[in-house]
N, C-alpha and C positions, 0 to 999 in steps of 0.2 A: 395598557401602557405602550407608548412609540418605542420599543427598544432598538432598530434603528438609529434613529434620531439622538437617543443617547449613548450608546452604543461607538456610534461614528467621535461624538463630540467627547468622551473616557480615552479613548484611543489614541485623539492629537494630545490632551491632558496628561496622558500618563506614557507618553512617547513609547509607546503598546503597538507592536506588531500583530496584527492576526492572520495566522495562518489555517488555510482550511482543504482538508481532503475531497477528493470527486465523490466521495461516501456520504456528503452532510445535506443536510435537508436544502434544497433552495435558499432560502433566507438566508443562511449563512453562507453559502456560496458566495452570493450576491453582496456581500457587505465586507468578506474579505479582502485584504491585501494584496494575499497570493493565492489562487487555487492550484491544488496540483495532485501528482503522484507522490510518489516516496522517494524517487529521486529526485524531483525539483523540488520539494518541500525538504529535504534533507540538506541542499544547497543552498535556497533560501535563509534554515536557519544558520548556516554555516557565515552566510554573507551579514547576517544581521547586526544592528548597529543599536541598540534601541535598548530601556531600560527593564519592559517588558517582551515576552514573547506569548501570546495567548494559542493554545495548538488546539484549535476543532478540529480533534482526528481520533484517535486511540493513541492508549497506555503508550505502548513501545515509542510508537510517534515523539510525543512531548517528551520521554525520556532522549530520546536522540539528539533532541534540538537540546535538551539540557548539557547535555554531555558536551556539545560542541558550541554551549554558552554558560560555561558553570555560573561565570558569577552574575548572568542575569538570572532576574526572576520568571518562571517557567510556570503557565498555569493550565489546567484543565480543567474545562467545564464541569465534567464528569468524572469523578474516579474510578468510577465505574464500567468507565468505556475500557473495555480490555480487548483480545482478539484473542477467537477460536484456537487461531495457527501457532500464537505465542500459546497458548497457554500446553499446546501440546507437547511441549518440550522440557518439561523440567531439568533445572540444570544438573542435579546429583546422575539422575538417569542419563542423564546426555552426555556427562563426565565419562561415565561407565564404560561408553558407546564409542566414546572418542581412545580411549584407553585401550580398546580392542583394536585398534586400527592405528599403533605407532608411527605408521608412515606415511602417513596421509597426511595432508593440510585439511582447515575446516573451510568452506565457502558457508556461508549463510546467511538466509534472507535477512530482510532487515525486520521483518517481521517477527522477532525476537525480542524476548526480553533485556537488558541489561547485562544480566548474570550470563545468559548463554554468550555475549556477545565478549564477557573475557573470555574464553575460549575460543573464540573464533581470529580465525589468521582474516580474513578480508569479505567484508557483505557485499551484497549484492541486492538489487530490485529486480521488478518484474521486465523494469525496461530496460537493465543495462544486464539481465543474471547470463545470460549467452555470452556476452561479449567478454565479461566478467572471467567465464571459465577458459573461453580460449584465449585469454591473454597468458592463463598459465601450458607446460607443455605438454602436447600428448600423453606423456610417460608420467607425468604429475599424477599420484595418488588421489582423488579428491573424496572429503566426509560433506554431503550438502544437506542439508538441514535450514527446516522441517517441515517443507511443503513437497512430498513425495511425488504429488503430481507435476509440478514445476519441475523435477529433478530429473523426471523420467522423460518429460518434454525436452528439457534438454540434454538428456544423454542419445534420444531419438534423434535429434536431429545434427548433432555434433560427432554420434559415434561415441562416444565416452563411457564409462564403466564407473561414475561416481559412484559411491557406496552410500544409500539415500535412508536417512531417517523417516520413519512414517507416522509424519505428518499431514495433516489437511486443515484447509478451513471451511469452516461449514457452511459458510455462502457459496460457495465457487463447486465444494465437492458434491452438492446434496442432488446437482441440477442433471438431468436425466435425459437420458437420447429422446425416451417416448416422447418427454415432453418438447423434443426440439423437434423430432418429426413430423408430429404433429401440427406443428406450427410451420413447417416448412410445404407440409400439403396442403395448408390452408394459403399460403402467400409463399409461392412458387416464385415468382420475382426476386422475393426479398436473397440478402445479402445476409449469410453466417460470422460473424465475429464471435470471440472468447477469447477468454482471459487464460492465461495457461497453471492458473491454479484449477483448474477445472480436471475432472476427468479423463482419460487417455481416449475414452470411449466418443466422448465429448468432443473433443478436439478435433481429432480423427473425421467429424461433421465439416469442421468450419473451413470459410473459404479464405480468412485470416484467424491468425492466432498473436495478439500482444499485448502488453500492458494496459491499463487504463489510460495514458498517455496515447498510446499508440494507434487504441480504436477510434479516440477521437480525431487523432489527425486522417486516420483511414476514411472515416466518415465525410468527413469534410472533401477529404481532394474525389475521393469515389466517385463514376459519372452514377452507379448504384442510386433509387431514391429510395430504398425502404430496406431495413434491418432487422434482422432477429441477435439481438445481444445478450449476452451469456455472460455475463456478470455484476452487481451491485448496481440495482435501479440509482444510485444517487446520480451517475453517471450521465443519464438521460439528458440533463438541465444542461449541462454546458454541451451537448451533443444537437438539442435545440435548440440551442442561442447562436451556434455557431452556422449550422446547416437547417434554418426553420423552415423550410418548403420541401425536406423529408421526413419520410416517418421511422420512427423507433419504437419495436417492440421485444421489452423485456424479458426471458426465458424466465417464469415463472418458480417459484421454491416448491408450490404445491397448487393444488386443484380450486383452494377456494379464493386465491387473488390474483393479477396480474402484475403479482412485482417480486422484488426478490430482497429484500431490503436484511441489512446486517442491524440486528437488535443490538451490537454497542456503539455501532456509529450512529446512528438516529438517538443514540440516551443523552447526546448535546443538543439544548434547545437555545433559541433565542433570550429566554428567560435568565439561564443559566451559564450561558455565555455574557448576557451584560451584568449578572452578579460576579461572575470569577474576574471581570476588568474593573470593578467599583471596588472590590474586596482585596483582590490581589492572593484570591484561592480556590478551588485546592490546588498547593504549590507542588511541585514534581521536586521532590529532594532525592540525591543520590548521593553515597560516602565516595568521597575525595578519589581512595582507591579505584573505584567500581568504575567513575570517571575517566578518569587515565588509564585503566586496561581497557574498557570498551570503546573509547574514543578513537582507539587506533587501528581496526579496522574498518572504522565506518573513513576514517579520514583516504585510507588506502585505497577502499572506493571511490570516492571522489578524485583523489589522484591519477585512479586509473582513468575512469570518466575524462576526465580535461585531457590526461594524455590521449584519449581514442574520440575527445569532439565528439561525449556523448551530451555535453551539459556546457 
């Protein structure tokens, strides 16, 4: 079957947004709307006008555009698409956690479920979470939660003493200096990037450290022609479309592939994306409440964003 072709033609019919993360296979890349990170697809769905919203990405994801479009219809291909980082956090345990620390505010990622995200005073992404914290002041207490290695990245490089839940996600955390060495005495030329969910060890390597956002533009303006990337092969695709006369090589998960692929972002296929737009499911439902406490500081982000011309 052309899905594609039907696909495109569900889309203008059911006045259907599709949005898709730098995580999804090619095909979907390619046939989306918008591609992006977690802050331009959080903006995106903010801006949306439309009766649907289809989100190839993860849980959290769809839940965020729902939040900041209750009363459209909100679909994921997969329900199954969750993420490692959210699920690291359970909210009872993170209640607990927050409860020790009266005097703090919470920053946290966006990579969060719902539920943590009514306890959260203002989110943050991977491309705005610096900017994010020193908008607040030095003496500001901060809880950031739940990507430890992001937190630690940014108290490294800010100075800051945020009090960090430990979290990870297991694409970003798994990946290993041997294996960047390695790869580095083989292509001595090449150019280090990472993502700063990655390791302290890791990091510590690269000759940039940013978002998924960020390594793309790196790439692109870099006079650099060749890369070792340290994060979520989906990223490769719009890294070749943009820069095709350099080469990109993936920091591997493990010994027996060359890629590093996230088992819930790859669980949305073409198939299953042109059933959730024909179908109109699986719908991303949230209670009313859960809406309007978590909606408010995803929107605080974005407020700060516009005020600091990150978006």
């Amino acid at each position: 079957m052309n899905y594609k072709d039907k696909i495109i033609k569900l889309k203008k019919e059911k006045n259907a947004l599709l949005l898709a993360h730098y995580y999804q296979v090619p095909e979907i890349q390619d046939i989306a709307d918008y591609v992006g990170d977690s802050l331009g697809l959080a903006q995106k769905a903010a801006e949306a006008d439309v009766d649907m919203i289809v989100f190839a990405g993860v849980h959290f994801m769809a839940e965020t555009a729902k939040m900041l479009n209750p009363d459209t219809l909100v679909v994921l291909p997969d329900l199954e698409a969750g993420c490692s980082l959210a699920d690291s956090c359970p909210l009872d345990d993170f209640r607990d956690f927050v409860s020790k620390h009266p005097d703090h505010i919470v920053i946290s990622y966006i990579n969060t479920t719902a539920d943590i995200k009514t306890v959260t005073d203002v989110v943050c992404t991977s491309g705005n979470a610096v900017q994010i914290v020193e908008s607040f002041p030095k003496e500001q207490k901060i809880i950031f939660a739940p990507d430890k290695n992001l937190g630690a990245y940014i108290n490294n490089i800010t100075g800051r003493n945020m009090v960090l839940w430990n979290g990870t996600c297991e694409v970003h955390d798994i990946l290993t200096t041997e294996a960047i060495i390695g790869m580095k005495e083989e292509n001595p030329e090449a150019c280090l990037i990472a993502h700063p969910e990655c390791n302290a060890a890791v990091l510590e390597l690269a000759d940039y450290v940013g978002s998924t956002t960020g390594m793309l533009n790196f790439t692109e303006k870099s006079e650099k022609r060749k890369f070792i990337v340290a994060t979520e092969t989906g990223i490769l695709h719009q890294m070749k479309k943009r820069s095709p006369r350099k080469e990109f090589l993936v920091v591997p998960s493990d010994e027996t592939c060359s890629c590093n692929d996230c088992p819930y972002m790859k669980l949305n296929t073409m198939e299953k994306l042109y059933l959730a737009l024909k179908n109109g499911t699986p719908e991303i439902k949230l209670r009313d409440e859960i809406v309007q406490q978590a909606r408010k500081p995803i929107e605080r982000m974005l407020e700060i964003s516009k005020k600091l011309k990150l978006i």
